[in-house]
Every structure is written in structure tokens, then in C-alpha cells.
C-alpha positions as CSV (number, residue, x, y, z in Angstrom):
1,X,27.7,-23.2,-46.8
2,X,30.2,-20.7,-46.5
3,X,29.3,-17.1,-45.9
4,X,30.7,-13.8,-47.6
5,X,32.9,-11.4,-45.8
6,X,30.0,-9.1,-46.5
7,X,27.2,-11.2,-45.4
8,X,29.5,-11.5,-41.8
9,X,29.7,-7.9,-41.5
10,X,25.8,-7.6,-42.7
11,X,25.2,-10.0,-39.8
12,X,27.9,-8.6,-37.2
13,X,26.3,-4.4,-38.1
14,X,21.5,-6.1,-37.8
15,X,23.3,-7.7,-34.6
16,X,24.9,-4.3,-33.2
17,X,21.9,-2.0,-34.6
18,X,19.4,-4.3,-32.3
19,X,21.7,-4.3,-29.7
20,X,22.1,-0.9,-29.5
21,X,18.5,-0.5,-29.8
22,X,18.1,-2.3,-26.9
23,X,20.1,-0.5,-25.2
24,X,18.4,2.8,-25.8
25,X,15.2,1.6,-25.1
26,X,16.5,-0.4,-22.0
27,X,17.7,3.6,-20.6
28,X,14.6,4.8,-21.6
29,X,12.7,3.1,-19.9
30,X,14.9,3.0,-16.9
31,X,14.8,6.7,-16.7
32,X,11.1,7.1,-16.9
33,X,10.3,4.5,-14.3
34,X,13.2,6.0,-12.1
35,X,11.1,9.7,-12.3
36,X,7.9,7.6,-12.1
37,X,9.3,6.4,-8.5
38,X,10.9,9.6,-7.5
39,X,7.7,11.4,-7.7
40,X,5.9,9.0,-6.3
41,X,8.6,9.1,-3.1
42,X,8.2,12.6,-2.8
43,X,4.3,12.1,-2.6
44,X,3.7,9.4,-0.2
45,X,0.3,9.7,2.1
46,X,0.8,11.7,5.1
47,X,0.2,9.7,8.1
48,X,-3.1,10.4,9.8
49,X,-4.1,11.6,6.5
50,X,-7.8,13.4,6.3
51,X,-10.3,10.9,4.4
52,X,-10.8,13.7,1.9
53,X,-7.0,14.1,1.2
54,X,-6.3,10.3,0.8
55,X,-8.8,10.7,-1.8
56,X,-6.7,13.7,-3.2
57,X,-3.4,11.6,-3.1
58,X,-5.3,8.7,-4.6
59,X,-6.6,11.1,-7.7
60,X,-3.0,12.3,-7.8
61,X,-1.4,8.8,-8.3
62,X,-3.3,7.0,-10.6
63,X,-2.6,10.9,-12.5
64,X,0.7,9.9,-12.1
65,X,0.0,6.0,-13.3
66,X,-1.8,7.2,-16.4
67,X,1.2,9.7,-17.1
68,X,3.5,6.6,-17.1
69,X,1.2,4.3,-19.2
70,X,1.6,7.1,-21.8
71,X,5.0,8.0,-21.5
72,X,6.0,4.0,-21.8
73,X,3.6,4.1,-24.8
74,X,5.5,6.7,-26.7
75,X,8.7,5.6,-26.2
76,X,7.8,3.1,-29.1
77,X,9.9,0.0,-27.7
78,X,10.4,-2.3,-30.2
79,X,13.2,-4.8,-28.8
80,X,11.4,-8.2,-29.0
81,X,12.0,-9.0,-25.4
82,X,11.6,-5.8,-23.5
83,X,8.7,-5.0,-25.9
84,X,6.4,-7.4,-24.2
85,X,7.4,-6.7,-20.8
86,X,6.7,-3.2,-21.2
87,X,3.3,-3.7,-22.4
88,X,2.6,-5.5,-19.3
89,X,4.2,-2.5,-17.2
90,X,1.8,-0.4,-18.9
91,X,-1.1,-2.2,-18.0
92,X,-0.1,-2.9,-14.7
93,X,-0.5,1.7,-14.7
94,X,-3.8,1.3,-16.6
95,X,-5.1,-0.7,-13.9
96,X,-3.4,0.6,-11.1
97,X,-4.6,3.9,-12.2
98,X,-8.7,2.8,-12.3
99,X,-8.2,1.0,-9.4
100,X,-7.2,4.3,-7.3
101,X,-10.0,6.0,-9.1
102,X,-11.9,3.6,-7.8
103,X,-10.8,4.0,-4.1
104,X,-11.8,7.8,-4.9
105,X,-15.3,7.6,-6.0
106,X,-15.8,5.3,-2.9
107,X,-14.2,7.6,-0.3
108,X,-15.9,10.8,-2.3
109,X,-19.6,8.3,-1.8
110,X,-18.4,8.4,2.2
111,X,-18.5,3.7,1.1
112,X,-15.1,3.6,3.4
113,X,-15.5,-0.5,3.4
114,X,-15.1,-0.5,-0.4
115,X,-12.4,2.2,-0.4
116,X,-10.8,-0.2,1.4
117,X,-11.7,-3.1,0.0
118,X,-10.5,-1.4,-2.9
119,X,-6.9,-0.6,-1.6
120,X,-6.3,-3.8,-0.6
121,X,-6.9,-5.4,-3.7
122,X,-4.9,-2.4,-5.0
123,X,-2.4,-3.4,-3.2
124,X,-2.3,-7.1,-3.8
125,X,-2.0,-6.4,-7.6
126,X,1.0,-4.5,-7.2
127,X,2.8,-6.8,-5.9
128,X,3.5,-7.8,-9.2
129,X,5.0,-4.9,-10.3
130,X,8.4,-5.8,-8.2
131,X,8.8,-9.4,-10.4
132,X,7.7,-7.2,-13.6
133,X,10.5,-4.4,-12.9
134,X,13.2,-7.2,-12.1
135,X,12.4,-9.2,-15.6
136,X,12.8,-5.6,-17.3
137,X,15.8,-5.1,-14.9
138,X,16.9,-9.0,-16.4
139,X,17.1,-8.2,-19.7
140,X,18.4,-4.9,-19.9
141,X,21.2,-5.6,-17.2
């Protein structure tokens, strides 16, 4: 079956429009989880940290978590494989951001054992966020 000059070009112009979608989303995204990072550098727990201001900086991140759920919301990504992975990189901020709400409630309720508790389990599930970031990284490269 042979296919019109027009049909080619047709092809060759959904091809480049989804590419280029991509593309935009791909920087999009790459540019709000680079200011989700920077911000989150430039707030880092101070060492020796009061109990009362861990449970600030805790507040303050999962702030900054929720702020990055909605910003990857909005940025409407609709490339069929970086859709998917954003979606998980937005509930991997959902949770991320209960989880340190948790670890303030129990730190404001003086229950350090569960804070901690808490944070480690924090902490475990985080650990996913490096292979998340590198499949995002995969197909956007």
C-alpha cells in the first residue's frame, strides 16, 4: 500500500508536534523539579536542630512537597510516556508531604518514638524518588 506525499508529510508534521511536545513538557518538568531541589538545598535541617524547629522544617517541606504535587499537576503533561511517570512523581509529593505532617503532629504530641519511626519510614520511601527522577531523566534525555 503505497502512501501519498501528503499522508508522509501528515505523518512526518503528528510525529514532530508530539515530539516537540515532549520536549516542552520534558523542560518543564525539569525546571520545576530543579527549583523543587534548590529550595529544598537551601532549607536543609540545621544540625543540632531544636525538637520544636525540626517540626518547623518538617511543616515547611511537605509545604514545599504539596507545592510540587500541584505545580506537576498543572503543567497538564500529556506525552504518553512521561505522563505516567509524572503521576507517580506527584504521588511520591502527596505522600511525602502527609508523611512529614505526620512526623509533625508526633513531635508537636512530644511521641518522639513515632516522629521517628515516622522519619525513617519517610526516608525509606524516598528512596524511590532517585529511580523515579532517572526514568523521567530516561526519556526526556
Amino acid at each position: 500500500m503505497a502512501v501519498s506525499l501528503t499522508g508522509r508529510m501528515a505523518l512526518v508534521l503528528v510525529v514532530a508536534i508530539g515530539c516537540g511536545r515532549q520536549t516542552r513538557e520534558c523542560r518543564a518538568v525539569t525546571a520545576r523539579a530543579n527549583a523543587f531541589i534548590a529550595e529544598s538545598e537551601k532549607s536543609r535541617p540545621a544540625e543540632g536542630a531544636s525538637k520544636e524547629q525540626t517540626r518547623e522544617q518538617a511543616l515547611a517541606m511537605a509545604h514545599r512537597y504539596e507545592r510540587l504535587a500541584a505545580d506537576l499537576a498543572a503543567l497538564g503533561v500529556e506525552s504518553s510516556d512521561l505522563a505516567p511517570e509524572v503521576e507517580s512523581y506527584r504521588a511520591l509529593a502527596l505522600r511525602s508531604a502527609s508523611a512529614l505532617r505526620s512526623v509533625a503532629v508526633a513531635l508537636a504530641s512530644k511521641d518522639f518514638d513515632t516522629a521517628r519511626t515516622l522519619r525513617v519510614d519517610l526516608e525509606r520511601a524516598a528512596r524511590g524518588e532517585a529511580p523515579l527522577v532517572a526514568r523521567i531523566n530516561a526519556i526526556c534525555d
